[in-house]
C-alpha positions in Angstrom: -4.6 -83.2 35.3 -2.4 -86.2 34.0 -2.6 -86.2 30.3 -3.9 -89.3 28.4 -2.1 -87.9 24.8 0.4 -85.7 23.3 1.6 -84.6 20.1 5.1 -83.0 19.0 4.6 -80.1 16.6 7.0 -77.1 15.3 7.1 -73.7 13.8 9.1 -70.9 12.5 8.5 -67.4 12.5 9.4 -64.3 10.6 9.0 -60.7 12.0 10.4 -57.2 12.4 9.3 -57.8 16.2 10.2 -60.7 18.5 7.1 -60.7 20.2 5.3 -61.5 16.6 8.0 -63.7 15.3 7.4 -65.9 18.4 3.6 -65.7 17.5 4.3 -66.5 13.9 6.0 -69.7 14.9 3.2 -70.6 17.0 0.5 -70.3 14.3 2.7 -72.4 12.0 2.7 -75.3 14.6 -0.8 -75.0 15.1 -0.9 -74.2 19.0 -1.2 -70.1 18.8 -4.7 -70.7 19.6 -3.8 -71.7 23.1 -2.7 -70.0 26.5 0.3 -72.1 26.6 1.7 -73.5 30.5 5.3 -74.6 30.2 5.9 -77.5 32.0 8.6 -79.5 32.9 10.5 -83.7 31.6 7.7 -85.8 32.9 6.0 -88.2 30.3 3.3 -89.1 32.5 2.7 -93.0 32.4 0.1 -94.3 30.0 0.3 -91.2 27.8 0.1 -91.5 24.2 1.4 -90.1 21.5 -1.1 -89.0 18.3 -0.4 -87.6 15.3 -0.2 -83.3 15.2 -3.3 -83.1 12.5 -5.4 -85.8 15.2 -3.8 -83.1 18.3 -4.6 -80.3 16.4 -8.5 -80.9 16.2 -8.7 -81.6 19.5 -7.3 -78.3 20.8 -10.2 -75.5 21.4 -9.6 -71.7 21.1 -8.2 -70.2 24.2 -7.8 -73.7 26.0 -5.2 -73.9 29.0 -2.6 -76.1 27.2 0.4 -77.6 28.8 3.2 -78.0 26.9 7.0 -78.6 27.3 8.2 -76.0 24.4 11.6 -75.3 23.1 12.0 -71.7 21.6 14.8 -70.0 20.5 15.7 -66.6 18.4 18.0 -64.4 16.7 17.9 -61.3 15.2 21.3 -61.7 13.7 21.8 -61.9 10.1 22.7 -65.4 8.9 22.9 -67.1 12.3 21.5 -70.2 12.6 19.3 -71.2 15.1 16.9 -74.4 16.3 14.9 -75.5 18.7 14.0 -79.5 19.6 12.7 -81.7 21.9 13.8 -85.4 22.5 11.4 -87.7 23.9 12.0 -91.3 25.8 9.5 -94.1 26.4 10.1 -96.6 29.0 8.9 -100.1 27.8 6.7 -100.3 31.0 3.5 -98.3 30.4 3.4 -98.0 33.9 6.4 -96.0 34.5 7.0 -92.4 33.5 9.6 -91.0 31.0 11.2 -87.8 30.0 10.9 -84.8 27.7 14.0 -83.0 27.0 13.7 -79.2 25.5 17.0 -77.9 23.7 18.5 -75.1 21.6 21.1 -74.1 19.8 23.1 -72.1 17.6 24.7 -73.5 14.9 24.1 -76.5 14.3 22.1 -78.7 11.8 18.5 -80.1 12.5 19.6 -83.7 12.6 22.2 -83.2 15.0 20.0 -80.6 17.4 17.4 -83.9 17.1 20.0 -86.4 18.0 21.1 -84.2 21.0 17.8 -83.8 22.5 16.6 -87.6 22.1 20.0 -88.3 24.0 19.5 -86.0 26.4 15.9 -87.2 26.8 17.1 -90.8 26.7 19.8 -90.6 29.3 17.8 -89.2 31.9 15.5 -91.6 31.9 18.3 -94.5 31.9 19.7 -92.9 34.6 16.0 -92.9 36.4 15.5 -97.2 35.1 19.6 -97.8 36.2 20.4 -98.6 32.6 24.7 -98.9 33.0 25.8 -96.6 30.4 28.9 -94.7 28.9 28.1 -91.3 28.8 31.5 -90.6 27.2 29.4 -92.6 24.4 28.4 -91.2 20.7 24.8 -91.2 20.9 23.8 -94.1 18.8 26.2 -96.2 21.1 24.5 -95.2 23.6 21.1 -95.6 21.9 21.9 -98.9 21.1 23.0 -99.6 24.7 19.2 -98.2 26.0 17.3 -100.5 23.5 19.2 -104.1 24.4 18.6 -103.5 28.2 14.9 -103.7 27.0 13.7 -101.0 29.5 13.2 -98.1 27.0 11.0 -98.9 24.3 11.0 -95.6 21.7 13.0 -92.1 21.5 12.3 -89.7 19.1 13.0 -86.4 18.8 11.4 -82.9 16.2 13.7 -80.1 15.4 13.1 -77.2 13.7 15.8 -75.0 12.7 16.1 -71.1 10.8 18.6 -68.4 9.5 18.4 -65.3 10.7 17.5 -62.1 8.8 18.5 -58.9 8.5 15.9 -56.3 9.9 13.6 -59.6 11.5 13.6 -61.1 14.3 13.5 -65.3 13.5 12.0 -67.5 16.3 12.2 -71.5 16.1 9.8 -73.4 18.5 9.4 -77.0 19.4 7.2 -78.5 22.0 5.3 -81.3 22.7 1.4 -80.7 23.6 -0.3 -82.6 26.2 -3.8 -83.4 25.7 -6.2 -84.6 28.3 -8.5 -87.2 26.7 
């Protein structure tokens, strides 16, 4: 299977059991529906991103899905957690790029974003020999990646939570391949 499409999606969940918490964050990003295959950083070439409400029709109940998912969780009052995934395009369709999967503790959703676009970003410069800094502040480096004209897009989805007392709290982030 190389997939044609994906689509990023996240989701939190609240529960007095990990196990359901997890669960809960995968019904609110639409994918508890599927048996879920972690994968790997490969954006396969040609592959397309859609938007989650055009991925989420396509999905069928108990489909093999392949995703690259991002989970993390706490059941620790008051700590905050997230989960993201960063995404780089090259500007040749025919090439492949990367999917980076990242969590934290303690930080914000913008700056757990920013993190995994650069992560996602740098390893596929270092794949295309893009000459970088990595000593950098991301949007140097960013800015770098887009004037050597060989990565055309990075993005990035983040979602982030407090934890609770008594509950288990589980952030996920993934992006979901799609065949057709």
């Amino acid at each position: 299977m190389i997939p044609k499409k994906f689509f990023l999606t996240k989701g939190v969940g609240v529960h007095k059991d990990r196990l359901q918490s997890f669960e809960l964050a995968l019904r609110e990003g639409g994918i508890a529906i599927c048996n879920i295959v972690n994968v790997s950083s490969i954006l396969p070439p040609y592959c397309k991103m859609i938007d989650k409400s055009e991925g989420l029709k396509q999905i069928k109940l108990g489909q093999i899905t392949y995703c690259v998912l991002s989970k993390n969780s706490t059941n620790e009052p008051r700590r905050s957690i997230s989960a993201a995934i960063g995404i780089a395009v090259p500007s040749e369709e025919r090439l492949y790029g990367y999917i980076s999967e990242y969590h934290s503790y303690g930080e914000e959703e913008k700056e757990a974003g920013d993190y995994a676009e650069d992560l996602a970003a740098t390893m596929l410069a270092t794949t295309l020999g893009i000459d970088f800094d990595p000593e950098k502040a991301w949007d140097e480096k960013k800015e770098v990646y887009k004037a050597s004209g060989k990565i055309f897009e990075t993005t990035s989805i983040c979602q982030t939570a407090t934890g609770k007392k008594d509950f288990w709290v589980t952030v996920i982030a993934a992006t979901v391949f799609l065949e057709e």
